[in-house]
TILO-523851 format. One record per atom (N, C-alpha, C): residue in three letters; atom name; y negated, x, z negated. Coordinates in pm, 1 decimal. Each point is the difference from the previous one (the first is absolute). Example, Ala and Ser with C-alpha at 12.3 -4.5 7.8 and 13.67 -1.06 7.14 Angstrom:
2
["Ala"; "N"; [569.0; 1319.0; -780.0]]
["Ala"; "CA"; [-119.0; -89.0; 0.0]]
["Ala"; "C"; [-120.0; 90.0; 0.0]]
["Ser"; "N"; [-105.0; -35.0; 72.0]]
["Ser"; "CA"; [-119.0; 82.0; -6.0]]
["Ser"; "C"; [-109.0; -77.0; -73.0]]
END
This chain:
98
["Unk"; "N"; [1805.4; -8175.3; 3778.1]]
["Unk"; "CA"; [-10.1; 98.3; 108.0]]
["Unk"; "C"; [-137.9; 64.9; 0.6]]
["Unk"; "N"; [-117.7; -57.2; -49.8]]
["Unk"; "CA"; [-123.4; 29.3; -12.3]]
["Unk"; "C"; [-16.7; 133.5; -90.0]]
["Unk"; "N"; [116.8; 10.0; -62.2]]
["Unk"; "CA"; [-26.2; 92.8; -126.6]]
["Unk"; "C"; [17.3; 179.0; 81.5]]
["Unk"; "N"; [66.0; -35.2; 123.8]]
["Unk"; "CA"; [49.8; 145.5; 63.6]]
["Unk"; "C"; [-44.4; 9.6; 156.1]]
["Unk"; "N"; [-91.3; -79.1; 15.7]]
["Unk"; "CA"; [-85.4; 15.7; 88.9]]
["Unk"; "C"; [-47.5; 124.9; 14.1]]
["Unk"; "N"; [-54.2; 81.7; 114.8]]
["Unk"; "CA"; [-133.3; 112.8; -44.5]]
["Unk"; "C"; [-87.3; -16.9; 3.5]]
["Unk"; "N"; [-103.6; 14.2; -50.7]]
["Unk"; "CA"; [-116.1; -12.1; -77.4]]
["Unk"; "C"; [-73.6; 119.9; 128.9]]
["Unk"; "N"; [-147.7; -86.0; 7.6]]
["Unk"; "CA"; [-66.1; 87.3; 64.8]]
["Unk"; "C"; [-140.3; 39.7; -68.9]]
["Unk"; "N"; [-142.3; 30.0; 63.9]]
["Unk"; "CA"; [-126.5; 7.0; -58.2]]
["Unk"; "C"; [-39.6; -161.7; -15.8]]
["Unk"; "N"; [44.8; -52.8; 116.0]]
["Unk"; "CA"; [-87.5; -163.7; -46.0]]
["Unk"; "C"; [83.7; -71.6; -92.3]]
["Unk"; "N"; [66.7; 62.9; -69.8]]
["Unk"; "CA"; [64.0; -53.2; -144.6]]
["Unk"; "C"; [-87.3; 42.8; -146.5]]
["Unk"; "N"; [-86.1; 106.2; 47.6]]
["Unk"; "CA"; [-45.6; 49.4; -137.6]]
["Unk"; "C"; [-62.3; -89.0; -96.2]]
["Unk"; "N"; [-108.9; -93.6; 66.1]]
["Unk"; "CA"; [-18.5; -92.4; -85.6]]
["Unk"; "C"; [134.8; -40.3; -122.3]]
["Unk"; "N"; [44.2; -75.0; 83.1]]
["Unk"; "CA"; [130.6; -55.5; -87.9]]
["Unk"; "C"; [30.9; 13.6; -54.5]]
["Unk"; "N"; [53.0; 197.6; 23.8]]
["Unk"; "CA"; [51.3; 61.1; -100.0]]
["Unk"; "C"; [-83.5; 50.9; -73.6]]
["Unk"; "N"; [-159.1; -6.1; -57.1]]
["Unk"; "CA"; [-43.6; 82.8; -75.5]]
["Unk"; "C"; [-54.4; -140.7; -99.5]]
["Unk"; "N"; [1.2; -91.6; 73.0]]
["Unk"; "CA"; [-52.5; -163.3; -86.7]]
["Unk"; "C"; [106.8; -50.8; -117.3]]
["Unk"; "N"; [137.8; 39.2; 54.4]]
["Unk"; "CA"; [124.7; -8.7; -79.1]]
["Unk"; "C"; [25.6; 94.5; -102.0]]
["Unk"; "N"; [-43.6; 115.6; -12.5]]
["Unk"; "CA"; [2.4; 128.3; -75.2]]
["Unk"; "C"; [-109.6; -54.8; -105.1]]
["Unk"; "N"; [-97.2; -1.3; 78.8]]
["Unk"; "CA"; [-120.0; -76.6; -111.9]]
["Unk"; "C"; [30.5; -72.3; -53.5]]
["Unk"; "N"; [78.9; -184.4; 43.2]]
["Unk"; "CA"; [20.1; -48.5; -133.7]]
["Unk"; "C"; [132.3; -11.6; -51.0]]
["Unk"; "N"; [83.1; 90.9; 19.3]]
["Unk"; "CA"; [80.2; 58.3; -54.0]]
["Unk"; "C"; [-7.4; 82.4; -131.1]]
["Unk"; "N"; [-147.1; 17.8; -32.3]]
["Unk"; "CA"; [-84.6; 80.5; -71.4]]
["Unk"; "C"; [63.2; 152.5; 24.8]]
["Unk"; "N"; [-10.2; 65.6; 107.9]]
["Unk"; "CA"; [66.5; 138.9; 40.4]]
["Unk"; "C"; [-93.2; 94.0; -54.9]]
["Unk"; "N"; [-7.1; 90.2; -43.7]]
["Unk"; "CA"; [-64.8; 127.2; -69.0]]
["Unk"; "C"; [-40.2; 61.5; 104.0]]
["Unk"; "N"; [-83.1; -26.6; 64.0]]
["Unk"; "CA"; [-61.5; 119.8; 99.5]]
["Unk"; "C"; [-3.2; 164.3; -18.4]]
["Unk"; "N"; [6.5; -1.7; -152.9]]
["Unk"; "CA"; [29.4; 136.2; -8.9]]
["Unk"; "C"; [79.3; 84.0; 19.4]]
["Unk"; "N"; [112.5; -96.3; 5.1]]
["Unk"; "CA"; [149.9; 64.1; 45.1]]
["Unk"; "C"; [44.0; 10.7; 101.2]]
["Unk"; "N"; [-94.1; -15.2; 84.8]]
["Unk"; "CA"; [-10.0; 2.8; 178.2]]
["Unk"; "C"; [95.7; 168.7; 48.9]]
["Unk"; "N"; [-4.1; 108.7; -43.5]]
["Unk"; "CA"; [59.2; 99.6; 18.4]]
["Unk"; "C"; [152.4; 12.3; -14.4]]
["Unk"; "N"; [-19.1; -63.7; -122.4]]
["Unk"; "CA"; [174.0; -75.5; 9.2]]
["Unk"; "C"; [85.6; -37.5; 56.7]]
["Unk"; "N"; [-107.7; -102.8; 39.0]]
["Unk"; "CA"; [97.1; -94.2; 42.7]]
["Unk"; "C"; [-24.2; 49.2; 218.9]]
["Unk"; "N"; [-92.3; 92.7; -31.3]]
["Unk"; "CA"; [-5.2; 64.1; 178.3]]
["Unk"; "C"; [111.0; 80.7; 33.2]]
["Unk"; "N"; [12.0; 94.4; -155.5]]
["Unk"; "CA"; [149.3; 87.1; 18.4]]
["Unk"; "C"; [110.6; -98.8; 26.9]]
["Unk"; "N"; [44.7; -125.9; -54.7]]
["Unk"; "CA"; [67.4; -35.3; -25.4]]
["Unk"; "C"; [60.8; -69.2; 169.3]]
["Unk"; "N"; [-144.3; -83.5; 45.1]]
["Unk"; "CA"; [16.3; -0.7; 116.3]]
["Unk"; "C"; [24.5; 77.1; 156.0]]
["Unk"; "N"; [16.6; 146.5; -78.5]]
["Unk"; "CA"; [24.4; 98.8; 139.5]]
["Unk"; "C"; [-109.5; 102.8; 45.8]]
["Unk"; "N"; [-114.1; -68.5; -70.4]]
["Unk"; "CA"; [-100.3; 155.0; 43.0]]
["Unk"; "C"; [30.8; 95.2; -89.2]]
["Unk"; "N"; [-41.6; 69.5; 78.8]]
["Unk"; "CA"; [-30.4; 176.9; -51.3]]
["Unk"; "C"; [-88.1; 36.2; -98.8]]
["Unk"; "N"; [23.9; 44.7; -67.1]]
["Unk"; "CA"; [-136.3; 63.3; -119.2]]
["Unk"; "C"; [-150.7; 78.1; 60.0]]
["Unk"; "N"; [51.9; 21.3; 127.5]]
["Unk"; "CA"; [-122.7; 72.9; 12.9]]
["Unk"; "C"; [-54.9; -83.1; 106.2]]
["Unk"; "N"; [37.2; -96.8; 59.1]]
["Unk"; "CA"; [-49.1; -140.7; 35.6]]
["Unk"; "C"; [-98.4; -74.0; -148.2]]
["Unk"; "N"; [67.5; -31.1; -112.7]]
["Unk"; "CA"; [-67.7; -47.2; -86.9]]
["Unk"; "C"; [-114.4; 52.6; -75.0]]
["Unk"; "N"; [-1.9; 132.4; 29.0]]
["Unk"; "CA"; [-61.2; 139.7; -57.6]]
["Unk"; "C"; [-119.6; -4.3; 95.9]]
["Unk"; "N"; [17.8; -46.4; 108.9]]
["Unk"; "CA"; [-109.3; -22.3; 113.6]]
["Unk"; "C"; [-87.7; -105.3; -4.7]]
["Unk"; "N"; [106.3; -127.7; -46.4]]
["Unk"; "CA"; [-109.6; -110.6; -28.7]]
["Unk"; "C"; [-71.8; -11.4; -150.6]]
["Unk"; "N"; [77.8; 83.2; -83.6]]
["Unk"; "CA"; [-101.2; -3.4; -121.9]]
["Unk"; "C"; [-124.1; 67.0; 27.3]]
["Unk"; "N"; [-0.2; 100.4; 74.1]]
["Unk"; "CA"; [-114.7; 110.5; 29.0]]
["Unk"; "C"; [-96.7; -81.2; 115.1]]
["Unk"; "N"; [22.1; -93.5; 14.8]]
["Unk"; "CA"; [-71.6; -79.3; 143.4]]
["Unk"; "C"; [-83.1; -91.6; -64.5]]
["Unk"; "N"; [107.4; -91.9; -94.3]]
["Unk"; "CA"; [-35.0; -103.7; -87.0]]
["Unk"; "C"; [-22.1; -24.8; -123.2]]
["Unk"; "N"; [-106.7; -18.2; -59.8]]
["Unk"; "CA"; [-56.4; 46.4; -154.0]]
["Unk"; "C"; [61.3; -198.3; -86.3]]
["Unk"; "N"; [-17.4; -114.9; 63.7]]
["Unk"; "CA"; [66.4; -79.0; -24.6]]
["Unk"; "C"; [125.2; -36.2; 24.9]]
["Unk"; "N"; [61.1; -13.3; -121.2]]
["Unk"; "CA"; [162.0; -66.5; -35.3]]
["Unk"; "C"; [15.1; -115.9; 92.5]]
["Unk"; "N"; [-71.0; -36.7; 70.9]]
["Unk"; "CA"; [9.0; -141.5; 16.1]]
["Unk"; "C"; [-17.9; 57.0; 159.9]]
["Unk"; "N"; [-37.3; 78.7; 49.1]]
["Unk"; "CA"; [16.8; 42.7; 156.1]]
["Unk"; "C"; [110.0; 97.2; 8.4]]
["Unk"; "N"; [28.1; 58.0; -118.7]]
["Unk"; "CA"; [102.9; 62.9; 33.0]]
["Unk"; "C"; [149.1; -53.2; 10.7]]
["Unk"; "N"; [4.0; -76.1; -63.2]]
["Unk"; "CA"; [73.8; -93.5; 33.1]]
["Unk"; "C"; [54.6; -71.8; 118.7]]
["Unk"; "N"; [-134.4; -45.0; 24.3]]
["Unk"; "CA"; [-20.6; -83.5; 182.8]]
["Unk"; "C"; [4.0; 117.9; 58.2]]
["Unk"; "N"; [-17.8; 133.2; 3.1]]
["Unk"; "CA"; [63.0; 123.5; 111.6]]
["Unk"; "C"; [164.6; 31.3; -37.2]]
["Unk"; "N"; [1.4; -41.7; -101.4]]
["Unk"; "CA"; [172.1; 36.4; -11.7]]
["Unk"; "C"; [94.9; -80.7; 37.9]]
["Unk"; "N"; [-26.0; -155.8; 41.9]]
["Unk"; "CA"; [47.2; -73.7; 36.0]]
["Unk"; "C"; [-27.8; -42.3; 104.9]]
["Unk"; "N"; [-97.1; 82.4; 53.4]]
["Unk"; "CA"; [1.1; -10.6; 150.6]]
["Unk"; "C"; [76.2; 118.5; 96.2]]
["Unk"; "N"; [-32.6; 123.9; -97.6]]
["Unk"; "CA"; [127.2; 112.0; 70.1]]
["Unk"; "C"; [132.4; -35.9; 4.7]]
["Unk"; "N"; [71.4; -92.5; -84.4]]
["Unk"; "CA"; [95.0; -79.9; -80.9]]
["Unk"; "C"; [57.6; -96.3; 160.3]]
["Unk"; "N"; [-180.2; -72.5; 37.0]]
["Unk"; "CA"; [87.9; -78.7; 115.4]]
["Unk"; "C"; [-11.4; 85.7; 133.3]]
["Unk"; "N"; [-63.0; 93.2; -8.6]]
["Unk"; "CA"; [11.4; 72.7; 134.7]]
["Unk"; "C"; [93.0; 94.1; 27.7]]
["Unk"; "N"; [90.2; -37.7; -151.0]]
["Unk"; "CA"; [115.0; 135.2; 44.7]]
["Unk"; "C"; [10.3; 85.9; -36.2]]
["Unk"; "N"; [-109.3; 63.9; -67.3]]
["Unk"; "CA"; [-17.4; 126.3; -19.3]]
["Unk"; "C"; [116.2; 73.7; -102.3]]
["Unk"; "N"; [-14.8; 139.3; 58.1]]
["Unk"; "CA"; [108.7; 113.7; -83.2]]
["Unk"; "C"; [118.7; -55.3; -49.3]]
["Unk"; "N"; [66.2; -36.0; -75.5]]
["Unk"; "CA"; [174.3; -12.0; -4.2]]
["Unk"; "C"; [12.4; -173.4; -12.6]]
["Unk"; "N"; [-82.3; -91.5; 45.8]]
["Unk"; "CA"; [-22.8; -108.1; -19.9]]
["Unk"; "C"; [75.3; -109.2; 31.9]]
["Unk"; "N"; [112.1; 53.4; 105.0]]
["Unk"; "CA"; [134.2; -60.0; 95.4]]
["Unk"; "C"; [108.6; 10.0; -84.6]]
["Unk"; "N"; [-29.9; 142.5; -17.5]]
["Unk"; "CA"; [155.7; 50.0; -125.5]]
["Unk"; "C"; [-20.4; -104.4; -135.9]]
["Unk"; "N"; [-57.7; -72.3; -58.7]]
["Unk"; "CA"; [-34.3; -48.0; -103.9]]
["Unk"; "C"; [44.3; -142.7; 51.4]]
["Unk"; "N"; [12.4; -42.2; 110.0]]
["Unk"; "CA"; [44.5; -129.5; 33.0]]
["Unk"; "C"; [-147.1; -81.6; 104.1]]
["Unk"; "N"; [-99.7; 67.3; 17.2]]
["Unk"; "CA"; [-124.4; -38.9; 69.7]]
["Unk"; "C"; [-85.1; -89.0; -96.7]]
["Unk"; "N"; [-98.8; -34.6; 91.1]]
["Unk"; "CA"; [-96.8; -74.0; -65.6]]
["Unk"; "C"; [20.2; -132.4; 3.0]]
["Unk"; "N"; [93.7; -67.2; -110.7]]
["Unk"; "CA"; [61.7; -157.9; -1.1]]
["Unk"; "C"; [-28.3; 5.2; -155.7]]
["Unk"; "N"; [-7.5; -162.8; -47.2]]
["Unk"; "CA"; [-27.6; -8.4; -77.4]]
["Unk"; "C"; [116.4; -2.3; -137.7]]
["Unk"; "N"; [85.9; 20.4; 58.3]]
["Unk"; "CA"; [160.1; 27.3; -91.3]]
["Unk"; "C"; [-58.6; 118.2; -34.1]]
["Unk"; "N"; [-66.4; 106.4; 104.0]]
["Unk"; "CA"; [27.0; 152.3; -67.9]]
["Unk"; "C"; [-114.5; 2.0; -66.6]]
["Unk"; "N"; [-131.1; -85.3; -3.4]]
["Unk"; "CA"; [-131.8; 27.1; -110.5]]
["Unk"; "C"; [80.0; -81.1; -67.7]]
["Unk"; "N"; [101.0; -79.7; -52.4]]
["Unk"; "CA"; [2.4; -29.2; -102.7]]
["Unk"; "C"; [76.3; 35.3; -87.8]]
["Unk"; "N"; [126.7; 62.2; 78.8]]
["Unk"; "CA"; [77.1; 137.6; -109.8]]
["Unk"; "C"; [-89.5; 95.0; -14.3]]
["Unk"; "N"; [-96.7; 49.4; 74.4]]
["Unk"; "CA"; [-54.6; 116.3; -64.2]]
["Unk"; "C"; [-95.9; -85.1; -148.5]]
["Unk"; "N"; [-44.4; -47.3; 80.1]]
["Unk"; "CA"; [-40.6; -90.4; -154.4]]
["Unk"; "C"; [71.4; 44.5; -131.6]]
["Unk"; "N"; [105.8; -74.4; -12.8]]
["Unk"; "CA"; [75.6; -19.2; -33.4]]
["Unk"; "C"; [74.0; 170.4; -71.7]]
["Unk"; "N"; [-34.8; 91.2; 64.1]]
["Unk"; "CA"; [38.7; 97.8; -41.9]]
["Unk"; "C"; [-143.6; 101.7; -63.9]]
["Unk"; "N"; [-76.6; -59.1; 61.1]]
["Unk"; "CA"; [-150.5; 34.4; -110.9]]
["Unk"; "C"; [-33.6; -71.9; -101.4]]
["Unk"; "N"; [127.9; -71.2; -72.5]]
["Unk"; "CA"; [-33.2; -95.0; -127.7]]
["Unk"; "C"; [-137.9; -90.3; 8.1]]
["Unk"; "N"; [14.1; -99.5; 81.7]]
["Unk"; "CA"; [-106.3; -62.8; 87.2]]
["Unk"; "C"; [122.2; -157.7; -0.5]]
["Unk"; "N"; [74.7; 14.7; -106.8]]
["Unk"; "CA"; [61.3; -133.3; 39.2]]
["Unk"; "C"; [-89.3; -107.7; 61.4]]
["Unk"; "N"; [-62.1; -28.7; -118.6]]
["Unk"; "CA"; [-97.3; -136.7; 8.3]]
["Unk"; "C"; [-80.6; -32.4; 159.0]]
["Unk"; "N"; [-57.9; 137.3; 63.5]]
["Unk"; "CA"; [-18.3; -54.5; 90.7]]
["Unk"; "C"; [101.0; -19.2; 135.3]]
["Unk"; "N"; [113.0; 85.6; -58.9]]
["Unk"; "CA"; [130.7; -19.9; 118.1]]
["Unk"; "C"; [73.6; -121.3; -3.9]]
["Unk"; "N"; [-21.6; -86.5; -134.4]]
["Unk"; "CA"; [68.6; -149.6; 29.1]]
["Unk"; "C"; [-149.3; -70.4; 19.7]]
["Unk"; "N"; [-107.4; 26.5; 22.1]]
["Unk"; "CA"; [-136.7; -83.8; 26.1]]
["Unk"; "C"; [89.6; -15.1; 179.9]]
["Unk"; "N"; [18.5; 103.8; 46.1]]
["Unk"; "CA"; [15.2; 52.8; 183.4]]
["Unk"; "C"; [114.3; -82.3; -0.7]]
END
């Protein structure tokens, strides 16, 4: 039941400690933001904000738990839906780490 919980901000730890040793590609953070329901020009905002992969990230997965832009339609911020999107950003490895 834990797996379809919603996920809030005081989850980020968790979820960004699990991505890590999951060995997750921080680079593919845009990806896997589309994948989760934001908008491009949401992501287009935090690249231009954030010069590190590694904060952009932690802003995309925090718009991720706050809801942001089509983020409901995608199934919300639970950890079933970061891990099909995973999962659909060829990110196996860290979607069976989750």
């Amino acid at each position: 039941s834990g797996h379809s919980q919603v996920l809030n901000v005081c989850d980020l730890d968790d979820i960004l400690t699990d991505l890590k040793d999951g060995h997750y590609y921080s680079s593919d953070w845009k990806d896997l933001g589309l994948k989760l329901g934001l908008y491009d020009t949401t992501l287009s905002a935090i690249e231009s904000n954030y010069f590190d992969v590694e904060d952009r990230l932690r802003k995309c997965i925090v718009k991720w738990l706050q809801r942001a832009n089509g983020v409901d339609d995608k199934g919300g911020p639970t950890w079933t839906t970061l891990v099909r999107a995973l999962e659909q950003c060829d990110s196996k490895p860290t979607a069976e780490h989750i």
